[in-house]
C-alpha positions in Angstrom: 0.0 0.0 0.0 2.9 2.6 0.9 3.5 2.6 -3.6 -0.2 3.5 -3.6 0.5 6.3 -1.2 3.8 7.3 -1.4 6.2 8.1 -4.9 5.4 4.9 -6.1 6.2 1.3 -5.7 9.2 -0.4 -4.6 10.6 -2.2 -7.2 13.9 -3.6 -6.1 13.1 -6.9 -6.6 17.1 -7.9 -5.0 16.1 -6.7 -1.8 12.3 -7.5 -1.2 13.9 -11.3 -2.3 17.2 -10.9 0.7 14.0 -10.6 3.3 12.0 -13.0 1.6 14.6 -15.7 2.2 14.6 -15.9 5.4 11.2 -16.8 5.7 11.1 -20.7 5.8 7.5 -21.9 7.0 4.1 -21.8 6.4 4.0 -19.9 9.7 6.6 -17.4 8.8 4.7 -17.1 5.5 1.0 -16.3 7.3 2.6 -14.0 9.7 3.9 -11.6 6.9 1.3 -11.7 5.3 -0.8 -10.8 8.6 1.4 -8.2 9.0 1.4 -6.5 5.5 -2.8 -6.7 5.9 -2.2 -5.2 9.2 -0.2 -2.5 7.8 -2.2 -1.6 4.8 -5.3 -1.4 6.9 -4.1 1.1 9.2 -2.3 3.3 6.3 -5.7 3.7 4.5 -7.8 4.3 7.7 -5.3 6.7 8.1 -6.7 8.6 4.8 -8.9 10.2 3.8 -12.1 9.9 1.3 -9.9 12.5 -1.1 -6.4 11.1 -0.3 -8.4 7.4 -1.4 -9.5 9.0 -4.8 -6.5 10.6 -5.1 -4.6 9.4 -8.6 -1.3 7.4 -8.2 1.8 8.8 -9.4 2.8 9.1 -12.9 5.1 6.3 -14.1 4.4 4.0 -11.7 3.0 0.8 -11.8 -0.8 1.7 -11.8 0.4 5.1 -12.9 -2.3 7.7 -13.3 -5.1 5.2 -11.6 -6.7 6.2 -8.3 -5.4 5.1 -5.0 -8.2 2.2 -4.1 -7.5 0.4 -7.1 -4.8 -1.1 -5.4 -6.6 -2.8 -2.8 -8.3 -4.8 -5.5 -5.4 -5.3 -7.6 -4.3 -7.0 -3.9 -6.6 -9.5 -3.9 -5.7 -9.9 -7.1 -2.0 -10.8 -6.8 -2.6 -12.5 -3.9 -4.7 -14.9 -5.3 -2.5 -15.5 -7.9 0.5 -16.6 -5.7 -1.5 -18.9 -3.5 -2.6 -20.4 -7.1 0.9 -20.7 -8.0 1.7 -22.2 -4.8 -0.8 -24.9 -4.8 1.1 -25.7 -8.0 4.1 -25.9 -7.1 3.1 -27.6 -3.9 1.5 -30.4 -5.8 4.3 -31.2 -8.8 6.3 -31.8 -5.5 4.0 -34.6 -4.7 2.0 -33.3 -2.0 -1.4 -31.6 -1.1 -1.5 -28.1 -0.2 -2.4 -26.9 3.1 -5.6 -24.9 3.5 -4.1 -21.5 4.0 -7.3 -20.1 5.5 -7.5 -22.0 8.4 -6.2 -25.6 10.6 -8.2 -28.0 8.3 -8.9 -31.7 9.9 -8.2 -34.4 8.1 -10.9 -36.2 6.3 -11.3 -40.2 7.2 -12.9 -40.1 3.4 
């Protein structure tokens, strides 16, 4: 959300990928992700209706767009990664966790 609000997005790819790596379980995984929700939440209760509406910066990815498109294009990407995921998860031979929630096993 701070490329939304701020001069655009990040895009150093080199360094979002040095944090990345040290993130090596499913756990690790849900609490960034909690935390970036967390984070995003608070920066756009933090704004307001005009800042929302407000068009992104020039040249940046979703250049010219306004603000609140981003949330959906979050979604979005997200979706897409858990997608990809599942896929790579299962070409390794096993199921996928339910990422939502601790999922039972089923005596089916």
């Amino acid at each position: 959300m701070e490329g939304a609000f701020g001069d655009g997005f990040d895009m150093n790819f080199e360094e979002h990928v040095t944090v990345l790596k040290d993130i090596t379980s499913l756990k690790g995984a849900r609490s960034l992700c909690t935390q970036s929700y967390d984070n995003a939440i608070k920066l756009i209760a933090s704004k307001t209706t005009d800042e929302i509406f407000e068009p992104m910066p020039a040249g940046s990815v979703m250049g010219g767009d306004p603000k609140f498109v981003a949330v959906s294009d979050i979604v979005e990407h997200t979706a897409h990664h858990r997608g990809s995921l599942s896929t790579y998860t299962r070409l390794c031979g096993k199921v996928p966790p339910m990422p939502y929630m601790e999922v039972e096993p089923s005596n089916s």
